[in-house]
VEXVOGU-864681 format. One line per 4 residues: number of its first residue (from 1); for each residue z, y, x of N, C-alpha, C. Coordinates in Angstrom, 1 decimal. Layout:
# VEXVOGU-864681
NUM = Z Y X Z Y X Z Y X  ...
//
This chain:
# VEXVOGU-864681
1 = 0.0 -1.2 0.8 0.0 0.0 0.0 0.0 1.3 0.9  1.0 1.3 1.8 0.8 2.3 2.8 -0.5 2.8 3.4  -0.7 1.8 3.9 -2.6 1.8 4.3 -3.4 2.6 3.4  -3.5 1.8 2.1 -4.6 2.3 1.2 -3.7 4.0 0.8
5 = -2.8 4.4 0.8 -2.1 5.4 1.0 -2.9 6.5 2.2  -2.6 6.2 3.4 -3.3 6.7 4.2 -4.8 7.2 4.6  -5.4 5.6 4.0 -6.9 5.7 3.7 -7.4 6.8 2.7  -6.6 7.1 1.8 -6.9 8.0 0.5 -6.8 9.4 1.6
9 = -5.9 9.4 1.9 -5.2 11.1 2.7 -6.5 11.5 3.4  -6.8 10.5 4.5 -8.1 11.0 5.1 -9.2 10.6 4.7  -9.4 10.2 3.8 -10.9 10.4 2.9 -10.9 11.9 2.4  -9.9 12.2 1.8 -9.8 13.5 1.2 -9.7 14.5 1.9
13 = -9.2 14.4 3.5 -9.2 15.5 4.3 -10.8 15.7 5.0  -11.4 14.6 4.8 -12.4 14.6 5.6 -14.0 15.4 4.0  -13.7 14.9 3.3 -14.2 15.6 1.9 -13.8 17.4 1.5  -12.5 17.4 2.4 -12.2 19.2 2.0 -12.9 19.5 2.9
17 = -13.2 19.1 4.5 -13.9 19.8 5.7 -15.5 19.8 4.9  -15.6 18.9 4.4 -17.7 19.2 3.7 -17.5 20.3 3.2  -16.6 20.8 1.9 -16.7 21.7 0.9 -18.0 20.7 0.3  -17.4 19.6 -0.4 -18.1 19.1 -1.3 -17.5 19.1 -2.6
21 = -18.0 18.6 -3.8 -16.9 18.4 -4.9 -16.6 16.8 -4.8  -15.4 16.7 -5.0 -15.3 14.8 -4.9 -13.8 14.6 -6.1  -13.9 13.6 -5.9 -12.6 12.8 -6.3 -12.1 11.6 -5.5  -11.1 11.6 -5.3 -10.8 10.0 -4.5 -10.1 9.4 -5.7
25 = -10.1 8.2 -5.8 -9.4 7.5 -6.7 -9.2 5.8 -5.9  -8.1 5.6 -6.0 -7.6 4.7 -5.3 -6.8 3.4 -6.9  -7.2 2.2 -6.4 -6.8 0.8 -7.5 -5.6 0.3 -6.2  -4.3 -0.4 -5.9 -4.4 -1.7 -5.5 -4.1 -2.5 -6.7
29 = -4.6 -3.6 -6.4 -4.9 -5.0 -7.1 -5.1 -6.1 -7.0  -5.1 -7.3 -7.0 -5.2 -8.7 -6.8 -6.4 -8.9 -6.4  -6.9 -9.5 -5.8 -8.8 -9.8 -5.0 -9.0 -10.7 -6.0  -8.6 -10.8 -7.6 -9.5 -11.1 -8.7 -9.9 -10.4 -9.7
33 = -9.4 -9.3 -9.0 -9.6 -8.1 -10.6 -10.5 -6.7 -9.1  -11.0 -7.3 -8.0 -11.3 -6.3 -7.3 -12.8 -5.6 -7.7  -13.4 -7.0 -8.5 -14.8 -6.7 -9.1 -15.0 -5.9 -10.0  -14.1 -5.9 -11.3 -14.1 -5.5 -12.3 -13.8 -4.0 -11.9
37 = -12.8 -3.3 -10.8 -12.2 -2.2 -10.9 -13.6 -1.7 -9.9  -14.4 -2.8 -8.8 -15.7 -1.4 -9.1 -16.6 -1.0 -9.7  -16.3 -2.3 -10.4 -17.7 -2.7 -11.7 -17.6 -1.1 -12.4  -16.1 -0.6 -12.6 -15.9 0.6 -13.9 -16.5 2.1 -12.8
41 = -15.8 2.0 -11.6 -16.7 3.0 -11.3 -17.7 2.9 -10.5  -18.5 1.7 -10.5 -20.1 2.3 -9.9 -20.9 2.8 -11.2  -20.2 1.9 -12.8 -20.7 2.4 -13.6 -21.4 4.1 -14.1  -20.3 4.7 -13.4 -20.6 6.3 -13.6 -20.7 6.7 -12.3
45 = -21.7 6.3 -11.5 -21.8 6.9 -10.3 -23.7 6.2 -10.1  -23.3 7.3 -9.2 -25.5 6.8 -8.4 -25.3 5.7 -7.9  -24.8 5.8 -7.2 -25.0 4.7 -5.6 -23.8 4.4 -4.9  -23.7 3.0 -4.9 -22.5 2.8 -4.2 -22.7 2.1 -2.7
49 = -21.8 3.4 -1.7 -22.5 2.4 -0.5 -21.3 1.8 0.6  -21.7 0.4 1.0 -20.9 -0.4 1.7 -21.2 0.5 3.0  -20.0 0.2 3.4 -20.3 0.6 5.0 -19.7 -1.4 5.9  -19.7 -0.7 7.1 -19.6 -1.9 8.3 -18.4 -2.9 7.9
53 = -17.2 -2.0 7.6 -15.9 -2.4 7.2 -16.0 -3.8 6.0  -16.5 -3.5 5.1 -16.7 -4.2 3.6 -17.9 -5.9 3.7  -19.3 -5.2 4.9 -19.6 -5.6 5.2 -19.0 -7.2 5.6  -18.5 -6.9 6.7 -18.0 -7.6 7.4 -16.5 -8.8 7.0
57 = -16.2 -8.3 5.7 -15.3 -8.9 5.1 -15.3 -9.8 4.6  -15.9 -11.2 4.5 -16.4 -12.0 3.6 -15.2 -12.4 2.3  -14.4 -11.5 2.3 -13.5 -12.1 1.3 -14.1 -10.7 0.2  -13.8 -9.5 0.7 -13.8 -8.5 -0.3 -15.2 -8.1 -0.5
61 = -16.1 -7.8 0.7 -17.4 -7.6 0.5 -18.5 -8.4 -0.7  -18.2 -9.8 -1.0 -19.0 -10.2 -1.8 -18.4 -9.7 -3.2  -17.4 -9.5 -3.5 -16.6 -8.8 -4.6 -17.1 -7.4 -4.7  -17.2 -6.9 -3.8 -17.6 -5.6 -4.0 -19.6 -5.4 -4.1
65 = -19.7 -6.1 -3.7 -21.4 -6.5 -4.0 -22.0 -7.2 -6.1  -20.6 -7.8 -5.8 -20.8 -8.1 -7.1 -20.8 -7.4 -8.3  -19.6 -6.7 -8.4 -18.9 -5.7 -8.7 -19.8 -4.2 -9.2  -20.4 -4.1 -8.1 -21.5 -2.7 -8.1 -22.9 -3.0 -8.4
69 = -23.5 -3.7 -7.8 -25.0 -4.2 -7.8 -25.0 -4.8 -8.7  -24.5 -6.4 -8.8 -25.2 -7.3 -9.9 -24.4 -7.1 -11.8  -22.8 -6.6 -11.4 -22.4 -6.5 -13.0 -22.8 -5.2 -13.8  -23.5 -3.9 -12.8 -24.1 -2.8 -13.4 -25.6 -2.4 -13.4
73 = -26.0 -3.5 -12.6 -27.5 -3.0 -12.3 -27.7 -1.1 -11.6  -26.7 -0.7 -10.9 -27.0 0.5 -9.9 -27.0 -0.2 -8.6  -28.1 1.0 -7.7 -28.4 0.8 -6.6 -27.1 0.7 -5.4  -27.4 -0.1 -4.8 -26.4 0.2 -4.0 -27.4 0.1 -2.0
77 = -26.3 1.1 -1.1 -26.7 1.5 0.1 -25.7 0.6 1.1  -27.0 -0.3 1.9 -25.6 -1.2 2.7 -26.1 -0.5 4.2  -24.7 -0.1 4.9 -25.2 0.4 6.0 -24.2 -0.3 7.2  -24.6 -0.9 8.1 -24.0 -1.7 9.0 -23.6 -0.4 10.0
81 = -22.8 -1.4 11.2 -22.4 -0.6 12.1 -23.6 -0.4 13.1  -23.4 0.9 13.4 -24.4 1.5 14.0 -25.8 2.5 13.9  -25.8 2.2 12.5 -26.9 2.9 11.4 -26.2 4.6 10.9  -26.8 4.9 10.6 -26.9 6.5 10.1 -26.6 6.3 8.9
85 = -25.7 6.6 8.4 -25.7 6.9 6.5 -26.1 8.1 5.9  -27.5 8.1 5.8 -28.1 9.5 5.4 -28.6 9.5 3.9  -29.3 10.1 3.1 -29.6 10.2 2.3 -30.8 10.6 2.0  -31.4 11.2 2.9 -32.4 11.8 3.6 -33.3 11.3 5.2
89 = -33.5 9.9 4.7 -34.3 9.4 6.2 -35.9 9.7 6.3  -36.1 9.7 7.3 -37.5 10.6 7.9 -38.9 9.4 7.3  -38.2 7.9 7.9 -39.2 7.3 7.8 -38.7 5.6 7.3  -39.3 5.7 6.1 -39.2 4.3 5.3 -39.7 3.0 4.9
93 = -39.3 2.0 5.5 -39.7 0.8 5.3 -39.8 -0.1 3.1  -40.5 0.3 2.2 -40.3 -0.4 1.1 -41.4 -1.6 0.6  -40.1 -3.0 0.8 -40.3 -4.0 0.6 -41.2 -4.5 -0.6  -42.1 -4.6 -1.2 -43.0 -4.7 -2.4 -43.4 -6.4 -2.6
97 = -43.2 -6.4 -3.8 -43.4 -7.7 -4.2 -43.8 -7.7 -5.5  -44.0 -6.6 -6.4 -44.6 -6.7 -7.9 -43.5 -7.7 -8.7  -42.3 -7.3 -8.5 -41.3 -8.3 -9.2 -40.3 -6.8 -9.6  -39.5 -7.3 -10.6 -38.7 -6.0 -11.7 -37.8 -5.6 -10.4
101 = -37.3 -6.8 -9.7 -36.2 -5.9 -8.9 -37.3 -4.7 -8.1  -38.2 -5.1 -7.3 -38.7 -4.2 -6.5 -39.0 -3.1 -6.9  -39.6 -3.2 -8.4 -39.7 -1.8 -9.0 -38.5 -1.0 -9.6  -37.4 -1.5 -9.7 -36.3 -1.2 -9.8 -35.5 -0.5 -8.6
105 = -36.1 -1.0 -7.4 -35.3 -0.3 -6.0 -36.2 0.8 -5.9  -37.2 0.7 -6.1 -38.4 1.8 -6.0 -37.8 3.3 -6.5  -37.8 2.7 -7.7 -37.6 4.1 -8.8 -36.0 4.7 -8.4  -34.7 3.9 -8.3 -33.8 4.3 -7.9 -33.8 5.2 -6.4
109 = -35.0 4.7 -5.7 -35.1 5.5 -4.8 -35.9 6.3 -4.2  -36.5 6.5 -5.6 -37.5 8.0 -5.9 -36.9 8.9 -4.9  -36.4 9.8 -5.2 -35.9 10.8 -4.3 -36.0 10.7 -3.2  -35.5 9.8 -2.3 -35.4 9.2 -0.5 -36.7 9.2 -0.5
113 = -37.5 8.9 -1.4 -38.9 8.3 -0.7 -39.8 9.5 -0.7  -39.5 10.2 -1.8 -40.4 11.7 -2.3 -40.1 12.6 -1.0  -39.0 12.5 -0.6 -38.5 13.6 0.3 -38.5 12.8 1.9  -39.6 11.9 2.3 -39.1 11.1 3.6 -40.3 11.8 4.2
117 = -40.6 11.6 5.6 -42.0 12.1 6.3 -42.9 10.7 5.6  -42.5 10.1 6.1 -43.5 8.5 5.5 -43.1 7.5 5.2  -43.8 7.2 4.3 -43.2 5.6 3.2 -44.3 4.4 3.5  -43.9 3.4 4.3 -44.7 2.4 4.3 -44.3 1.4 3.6
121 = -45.1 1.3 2.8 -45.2 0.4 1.7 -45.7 -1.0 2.0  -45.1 -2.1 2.1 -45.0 -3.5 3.1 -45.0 -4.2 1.8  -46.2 -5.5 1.9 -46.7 -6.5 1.5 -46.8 -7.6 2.0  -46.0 -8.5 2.5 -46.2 -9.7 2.8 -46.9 -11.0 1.9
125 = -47.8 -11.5 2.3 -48.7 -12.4 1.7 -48.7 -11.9 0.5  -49.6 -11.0 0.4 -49.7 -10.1 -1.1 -50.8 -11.3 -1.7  -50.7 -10.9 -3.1 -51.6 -12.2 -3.8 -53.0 -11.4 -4.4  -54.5 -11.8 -4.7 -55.3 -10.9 -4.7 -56.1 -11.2 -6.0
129 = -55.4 -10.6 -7.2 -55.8 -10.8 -8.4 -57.3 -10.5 -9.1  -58.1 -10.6 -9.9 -59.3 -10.0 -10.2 -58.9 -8.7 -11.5  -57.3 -8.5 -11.8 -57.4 -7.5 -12.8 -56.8 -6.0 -12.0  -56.8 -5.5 -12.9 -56.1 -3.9 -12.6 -56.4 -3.8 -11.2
133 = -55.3 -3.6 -10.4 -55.2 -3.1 -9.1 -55.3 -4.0 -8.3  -55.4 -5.4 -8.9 -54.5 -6.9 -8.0 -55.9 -6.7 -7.1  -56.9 -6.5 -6.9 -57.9 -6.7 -6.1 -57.2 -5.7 -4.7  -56.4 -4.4 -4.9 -55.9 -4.2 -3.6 -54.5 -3.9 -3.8
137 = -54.0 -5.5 -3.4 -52.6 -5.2 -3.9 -51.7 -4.1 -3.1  -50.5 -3.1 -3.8 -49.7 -2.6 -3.5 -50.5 -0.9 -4.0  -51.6 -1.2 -4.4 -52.2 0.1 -4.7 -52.1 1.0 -6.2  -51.6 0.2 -6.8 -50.8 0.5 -8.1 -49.6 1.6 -7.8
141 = -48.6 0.8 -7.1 -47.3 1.0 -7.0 -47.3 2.4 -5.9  -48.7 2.4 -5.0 -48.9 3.5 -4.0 -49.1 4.9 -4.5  -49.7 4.3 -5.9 -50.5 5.6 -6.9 -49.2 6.5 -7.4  -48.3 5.6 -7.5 -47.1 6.0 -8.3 -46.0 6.8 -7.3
145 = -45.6 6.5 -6.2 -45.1 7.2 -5.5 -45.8 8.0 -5.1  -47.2 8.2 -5.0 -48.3 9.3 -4.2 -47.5 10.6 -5.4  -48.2 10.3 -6.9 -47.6 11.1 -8.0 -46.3 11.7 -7.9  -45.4 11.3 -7.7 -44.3 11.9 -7.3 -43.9 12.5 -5.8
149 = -44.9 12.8 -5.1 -44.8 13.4 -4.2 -44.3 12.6 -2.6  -44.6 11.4 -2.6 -44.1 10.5 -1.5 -45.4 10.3 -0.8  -45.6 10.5 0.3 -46.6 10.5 1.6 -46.3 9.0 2.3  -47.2 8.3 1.2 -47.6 6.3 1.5 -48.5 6.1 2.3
153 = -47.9 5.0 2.9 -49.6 3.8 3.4 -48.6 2.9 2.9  -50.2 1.7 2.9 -49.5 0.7 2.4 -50.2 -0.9 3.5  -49.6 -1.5 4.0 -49.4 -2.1 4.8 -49.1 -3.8 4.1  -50.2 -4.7 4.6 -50.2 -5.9 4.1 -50.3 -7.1 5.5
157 = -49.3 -7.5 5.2 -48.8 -8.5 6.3 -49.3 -9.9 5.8  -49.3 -11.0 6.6 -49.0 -12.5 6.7 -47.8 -12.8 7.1  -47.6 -13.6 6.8 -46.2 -14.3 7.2 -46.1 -15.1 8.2  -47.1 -16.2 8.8 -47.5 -16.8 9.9 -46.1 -17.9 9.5
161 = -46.0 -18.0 8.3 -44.7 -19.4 8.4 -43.1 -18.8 8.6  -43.6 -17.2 8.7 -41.7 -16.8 8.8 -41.3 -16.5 7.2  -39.8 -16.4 7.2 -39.6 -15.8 5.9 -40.1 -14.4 6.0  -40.4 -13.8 4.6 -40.9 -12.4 4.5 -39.8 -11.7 4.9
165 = -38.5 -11.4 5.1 -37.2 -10.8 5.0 -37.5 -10.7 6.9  -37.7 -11.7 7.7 -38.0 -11.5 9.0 -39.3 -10.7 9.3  -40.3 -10.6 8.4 -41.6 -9.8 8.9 -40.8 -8.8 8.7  -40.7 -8.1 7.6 -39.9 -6.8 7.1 -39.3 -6.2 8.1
169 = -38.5 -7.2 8.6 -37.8 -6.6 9.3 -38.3 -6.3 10.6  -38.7 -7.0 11.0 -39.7 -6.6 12.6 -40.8 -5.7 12.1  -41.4 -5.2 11.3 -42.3 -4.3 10.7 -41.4 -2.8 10.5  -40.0 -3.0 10.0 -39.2 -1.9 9.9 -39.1 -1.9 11.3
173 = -38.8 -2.7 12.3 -38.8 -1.9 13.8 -39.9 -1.4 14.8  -41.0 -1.6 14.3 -42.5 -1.7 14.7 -42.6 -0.4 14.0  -42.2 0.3 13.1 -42.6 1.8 12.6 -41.5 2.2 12.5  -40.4 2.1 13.4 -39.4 3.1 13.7 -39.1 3.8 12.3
177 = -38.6 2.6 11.3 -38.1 3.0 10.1 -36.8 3.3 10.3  -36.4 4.2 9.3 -34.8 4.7 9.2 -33.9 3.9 8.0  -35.2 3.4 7.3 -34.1 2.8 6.3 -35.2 1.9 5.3  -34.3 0.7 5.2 -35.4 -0.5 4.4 -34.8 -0.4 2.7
181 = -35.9 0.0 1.7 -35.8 -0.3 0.4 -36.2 -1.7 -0.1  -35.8 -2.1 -0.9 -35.7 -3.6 -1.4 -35.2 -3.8 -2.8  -35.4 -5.3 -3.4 -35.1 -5.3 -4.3 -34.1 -6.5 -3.8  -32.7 -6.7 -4.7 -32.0 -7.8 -5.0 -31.9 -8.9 -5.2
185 = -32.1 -10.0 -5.3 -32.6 -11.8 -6.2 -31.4 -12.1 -6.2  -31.5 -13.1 -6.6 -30.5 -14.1 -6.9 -29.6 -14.6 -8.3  -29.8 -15.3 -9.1 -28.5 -15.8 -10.0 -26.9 -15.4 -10.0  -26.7 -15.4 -10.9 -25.4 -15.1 -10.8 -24.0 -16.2 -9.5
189 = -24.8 -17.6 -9.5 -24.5 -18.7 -8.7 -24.8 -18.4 -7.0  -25.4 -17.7 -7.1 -26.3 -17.5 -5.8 -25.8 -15.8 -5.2  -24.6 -15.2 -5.7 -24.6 -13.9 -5.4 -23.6 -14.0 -4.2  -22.3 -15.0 -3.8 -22.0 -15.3 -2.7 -22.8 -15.6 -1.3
193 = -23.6 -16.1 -2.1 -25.1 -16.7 -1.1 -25.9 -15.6 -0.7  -26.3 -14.5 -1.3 -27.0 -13.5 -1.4 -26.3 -12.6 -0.3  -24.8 -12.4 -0.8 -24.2 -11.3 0.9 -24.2 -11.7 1.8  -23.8 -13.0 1.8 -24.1 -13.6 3.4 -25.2 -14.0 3.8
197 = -26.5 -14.0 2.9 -27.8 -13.8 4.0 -28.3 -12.2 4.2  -27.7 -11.4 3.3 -28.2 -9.9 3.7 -27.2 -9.1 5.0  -25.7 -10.1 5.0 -25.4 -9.6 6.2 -25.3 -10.3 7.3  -26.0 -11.6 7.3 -26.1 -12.3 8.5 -27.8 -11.6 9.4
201 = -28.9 -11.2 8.3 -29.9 -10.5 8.4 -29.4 -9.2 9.0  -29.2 -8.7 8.5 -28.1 -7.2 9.1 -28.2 -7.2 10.5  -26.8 -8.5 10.6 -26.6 -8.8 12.0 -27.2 -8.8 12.8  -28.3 -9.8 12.7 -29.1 -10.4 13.7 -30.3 -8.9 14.2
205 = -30.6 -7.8 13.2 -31.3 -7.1 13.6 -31.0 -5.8 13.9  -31.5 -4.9 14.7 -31.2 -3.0 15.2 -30.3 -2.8 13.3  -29.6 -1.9 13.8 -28.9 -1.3 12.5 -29.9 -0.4 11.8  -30.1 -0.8 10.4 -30.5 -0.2 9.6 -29.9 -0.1 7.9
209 = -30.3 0.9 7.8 -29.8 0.8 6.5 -30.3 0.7 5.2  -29.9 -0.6 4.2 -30.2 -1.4 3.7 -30.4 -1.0 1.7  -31.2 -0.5 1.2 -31.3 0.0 -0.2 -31.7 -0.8 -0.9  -30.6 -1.4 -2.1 -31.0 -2.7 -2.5 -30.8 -2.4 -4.2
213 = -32.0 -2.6 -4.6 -31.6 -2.2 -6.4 -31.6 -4.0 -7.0  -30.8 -3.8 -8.0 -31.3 -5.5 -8.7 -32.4 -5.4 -10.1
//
């Protein structure tokens, strides 16, 4: 209690030095009711973002993944140690798959993307339909951020037998991206399973920071 006591004090001292408007609001509680108490407030908020700490917790972190992302459907920002927690990155890696989460990370991250120098828009084994756009896939989805003011290419990979999550990610290091958008997957069964491949991924690669809508 002390701790989370102290933790509050300098959250708040560090929020009067911004001259921002905030609130701190602090729960303790049993690590079975930890989901539910973020579930209430990511509900009325934008974006909830992990940092290294939460990460790295495998007890509290998947609670808190749960909690924000999959029981409210808002975006949430995972940012490991080492990475920049900005709001405003220069240059953006977004993961594209023509599936609801993707278009769902997309649009929650209108803004980052409208306002970045460049959005590359990443296709791995894209599929090549004879309707609408499918003849050049990702050119739909290009039209739409172009419209809102985001400065796209759109970038279609092979996989050569790797998972897509490893292209991505050596693609995000190969264009000196600041920050990878994405979409979520997983079942409700599979959401333990889901933090520990997004932070064992994390791990293994340069810090970046990780924008994941479901």
């Amino acid at each position: 209690m002390a701790i989370l006591e102290k933790t509050s004090r300098d959250i708040q001292k560090l929020l009067e030095a911004l001259w921002i408007c905030y609130d701190v609001d602090t729960e303790y509680c049993d690590q079975a009711s930890v989901g539910d108490a973020v579930r209430q407030r990511a509900l009325c908020s934008d974006l909830t973002i992990v940092g290294p700490a939460l990460l790295n917790d495998i007890d509290l972190g998947p609670l808190v993944i749960n909690g924000s992302l999959f029981d409210t459907g808002k975006p949430v920002l995972v940012v490991p140690k080492g990475a920049e927690a900005t709001l405003s990155p220069r240059r953006v890696l977004v993961g594209w798959d023509s599936r609801v989460e993707a278009s769902r990370a997309v649009r929650e991250a209108l803004d980052l993307l409208s306002g970045a120098e460049e959005v590359r828009l990443t296709l791995v084994d894209p599929e090549v339909t004879c309707t609408g756009k499918g003849t050049e896939p990702g050119a739909d989805v290009a039209a739409y951020l172009t419209r809102h003011g985001a400065r796209v290419s759109v970038d279609r990979l092979p996989s050569a037998g790797k998972p897509a999550a490893t292209v991505l990610a050596q693609h995000a290091i190969d264009t000196s991206a600041n920050m990878i958008v994405m979409g979520a997957y997983g079942s409700r069964r599979l959401r333990e399973r889901l933090f520990g491949g997004v932070r064992r991924w994390i791990e293994a690669k340069p810090p970046l920071p990780l924008f994941l809508a479901r």
